[in-house]
N, C-alpha and C positions, 0 to 999 in steps of 0.2 A: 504494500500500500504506500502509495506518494505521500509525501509532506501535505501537500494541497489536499488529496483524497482523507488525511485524517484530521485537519481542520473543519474538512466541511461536516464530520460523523461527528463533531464534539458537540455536543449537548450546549456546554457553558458558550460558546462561539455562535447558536442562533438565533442571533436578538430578535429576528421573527415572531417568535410565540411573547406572546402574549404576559407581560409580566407586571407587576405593582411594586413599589418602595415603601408599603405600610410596615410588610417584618421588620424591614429593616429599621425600620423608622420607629418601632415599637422598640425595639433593641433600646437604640439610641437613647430613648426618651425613658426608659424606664430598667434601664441595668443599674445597680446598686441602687437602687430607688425601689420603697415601697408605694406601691399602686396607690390610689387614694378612691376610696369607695366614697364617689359623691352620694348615694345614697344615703349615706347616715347627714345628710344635710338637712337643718330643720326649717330651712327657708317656706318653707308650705305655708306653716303654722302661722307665719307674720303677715302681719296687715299690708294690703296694694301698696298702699305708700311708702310703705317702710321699705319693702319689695322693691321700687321703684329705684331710691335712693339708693339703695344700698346693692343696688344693680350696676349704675353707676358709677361708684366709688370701685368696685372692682372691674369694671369694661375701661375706667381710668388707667388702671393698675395694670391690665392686660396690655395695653397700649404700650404703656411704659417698660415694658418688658420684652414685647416685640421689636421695640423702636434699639432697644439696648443691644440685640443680634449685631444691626448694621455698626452700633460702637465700638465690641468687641471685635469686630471685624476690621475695623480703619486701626486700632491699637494695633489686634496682631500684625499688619503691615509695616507701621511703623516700628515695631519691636524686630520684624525682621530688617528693614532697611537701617537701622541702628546697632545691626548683627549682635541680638540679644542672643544670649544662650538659647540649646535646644530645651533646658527645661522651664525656659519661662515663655518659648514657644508653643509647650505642647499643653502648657496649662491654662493660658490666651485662646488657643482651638478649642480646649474643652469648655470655655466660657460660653463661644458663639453657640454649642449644642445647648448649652445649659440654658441660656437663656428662652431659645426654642422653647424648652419643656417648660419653663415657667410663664412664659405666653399662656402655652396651650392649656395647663393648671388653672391660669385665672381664668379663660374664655369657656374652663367647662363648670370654673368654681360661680361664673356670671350667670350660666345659665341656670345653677339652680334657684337663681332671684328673677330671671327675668320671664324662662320659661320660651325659650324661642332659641336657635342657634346663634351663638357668638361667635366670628369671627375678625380679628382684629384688623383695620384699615392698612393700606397698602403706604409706605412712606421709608424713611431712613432718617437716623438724627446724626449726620457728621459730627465727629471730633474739630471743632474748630480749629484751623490751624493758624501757626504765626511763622511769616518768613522771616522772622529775626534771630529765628530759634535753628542750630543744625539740628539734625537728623535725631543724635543722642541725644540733644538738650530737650528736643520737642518730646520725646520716647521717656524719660525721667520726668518732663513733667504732666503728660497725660496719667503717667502709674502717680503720681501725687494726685491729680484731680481722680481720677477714675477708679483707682483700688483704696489707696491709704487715707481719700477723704467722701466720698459717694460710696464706696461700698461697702465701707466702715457704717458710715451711717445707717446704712440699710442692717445691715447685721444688727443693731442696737435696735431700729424700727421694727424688724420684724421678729425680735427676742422680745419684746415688750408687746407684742401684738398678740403671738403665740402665748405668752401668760395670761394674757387677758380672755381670749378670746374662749369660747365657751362652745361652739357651734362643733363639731367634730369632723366635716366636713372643712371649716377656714383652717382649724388647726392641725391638721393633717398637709394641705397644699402649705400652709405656714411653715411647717417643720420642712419639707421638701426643699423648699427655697431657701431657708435661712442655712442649710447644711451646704448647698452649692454658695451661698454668697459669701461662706466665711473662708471660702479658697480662692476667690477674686481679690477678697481683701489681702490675703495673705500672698496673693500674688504680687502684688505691689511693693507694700511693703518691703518681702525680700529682695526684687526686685532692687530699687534702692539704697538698700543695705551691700549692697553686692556692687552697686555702681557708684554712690558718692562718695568713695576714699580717692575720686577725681576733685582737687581741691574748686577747680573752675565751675566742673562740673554740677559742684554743692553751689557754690556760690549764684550760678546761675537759678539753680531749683529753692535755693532760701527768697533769692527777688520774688520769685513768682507766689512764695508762700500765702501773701495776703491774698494778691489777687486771686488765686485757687479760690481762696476758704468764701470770698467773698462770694465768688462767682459760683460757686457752689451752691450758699445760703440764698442768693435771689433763684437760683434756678427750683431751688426745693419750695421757697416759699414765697419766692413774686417780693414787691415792695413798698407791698400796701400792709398795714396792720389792721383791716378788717378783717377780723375770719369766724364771721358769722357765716354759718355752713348748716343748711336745716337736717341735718342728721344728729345736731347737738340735741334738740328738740327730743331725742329719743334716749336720751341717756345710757343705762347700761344694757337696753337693748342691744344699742347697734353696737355697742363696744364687742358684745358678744360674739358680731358675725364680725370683728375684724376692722372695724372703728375706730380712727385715735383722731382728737380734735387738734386742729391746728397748732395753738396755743401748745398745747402738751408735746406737738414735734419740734416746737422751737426750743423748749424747754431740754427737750433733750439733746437737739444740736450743742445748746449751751453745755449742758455735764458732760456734754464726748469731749466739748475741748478744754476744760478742767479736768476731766477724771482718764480721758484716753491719750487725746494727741499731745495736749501740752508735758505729761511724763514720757509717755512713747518718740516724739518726733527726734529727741537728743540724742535717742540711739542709731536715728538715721544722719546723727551732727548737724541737725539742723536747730536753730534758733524757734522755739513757738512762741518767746514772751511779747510778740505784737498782737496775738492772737488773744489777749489774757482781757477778758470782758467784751470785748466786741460782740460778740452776739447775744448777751442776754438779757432778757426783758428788758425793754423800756431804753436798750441801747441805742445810739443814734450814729453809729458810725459807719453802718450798711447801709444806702439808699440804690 
């Protein structure tokens, strides 16, 4: 039998028949992850409106999560054009799957309030870039915005969520997520740690420090201090499905840079004492 005659007999070689990417994509989405049985969801039981809002708040979330795929994705680029190690390559890939699976988490965790199929809108949220910045400088300081200061906070947001939360159903996709986000965070971080004994290097990523944390804090919370939000109206209902009022996430941005980054950032030799009250309550130094 010819080379050609046993190409054309292999099974794996005839893209012809008919085939689907769902196994695989089951794979993907749920190895070392336990399933989450939206069923035990008690969203039934709660009133249209509460239903309504609280539908909302996670088609939000969903959003946020999908939009996060295409971040992970401009990161890993720049972490290669920056010829980061292969092991902060291969943990940048495994982000972009991850995020995937926590899309699809909230869009199936939305339907059990809305009762209809969710699926999230088509878009991408680019990594802003800055030409002033090389390649390395730009790669050091997206892992500052993106791992050691966004998904720090997230791990905090959603460890405080997951205690609260009462529904079995939110706290299930809760734990899923929070267990992927605390290897984002730690991506960075090491990340860093591994790159700033470049003295320029640091020096570059300390400038950018404020503006990070800043730009960070208007993007989690805009830069108005209204945050009248009608799901307060429902008190420890909605906390229950997964709920935390405004106010109380600012609050905790505030204790992460008291109680996390300002002890932490020194072991990346970075300076955090500009950081020290800027953001809490009633601060005026974010606009």
């Amino acid at each position: 039998m010819t080379d050609a005659e046993t190409l054309e007999s292999a099974p794996l070689l005839d893209f012809r028949a008919v085939t689907t990417l769902e196994h695989e994509h089951r794979r993907l989405m749920d190895e070392h992850h336990s399933r989450v049985d939206f069923s035990t969801s008690t969203a039934s039981s709660l009133p249209e409106d509460l239903r309504r809002e609280l539908a909302d708040l996670w088609r939000g979330r969903t959003r946020s999560e999908h939009r996060s795929v295409s971040i992970f994705a401009t990161y890993t680029l720049d972490l290669l054009a920056a010829g980061a190690p292969a092991s902060a390559l291969s943990v940048a890939c495994r982000a972009q799957l991850d995020e995937v699976r926590h899309a699809e988490l909230f869009a199936s965790l939305t339907r059990c309030y809305s009762d209809r199929d969710e699926t999230p809108p088509a878009g991408i949220s680019p990594i802003p870039d800055d030409a002033s910045l090389s390649l390395v400088e730009l790669a050091a300081v997206e892992a500052l915005h993106l791992c050691v200061g966004a998904e720090t906070f997230s791990c905090a947001l959603l460890h405080a969520l997951y205690g609260r939360a009462r529904d079995p159903a939110v706290r299930s996709c809760v734990g899923v997520v929070l267990s992927d986000e605390i290897h984002h965070a730690r991506m960075g971080w090491s990340y860093l740690r591994a790159t700033l004994d470049d003295a320029s290097l640091r020096a570059t990523v300390q400038r950018e420090l404020v503006p990070v944390f800043d730009g960070l804090h208007r993007g989690l919370f805009g830069t108005t201090r209204d945050e009248v939000d009608p799901l307060d109206a429902y008190g420890d209902v909605a906390r229950d499905h997964g709920y935390m009022p405004t106010r109380e996430q600012r609050a905790l941005f505030a204790a992460l840079v008291r109680d996390v980054w300002t002890p932490a950032l020194p072991t990346l030799g970075l300076d955090p004492s500009a950081l020290d009250g800027r953001y809490e309550l009633g601060a005026t130094a974010v606009t």
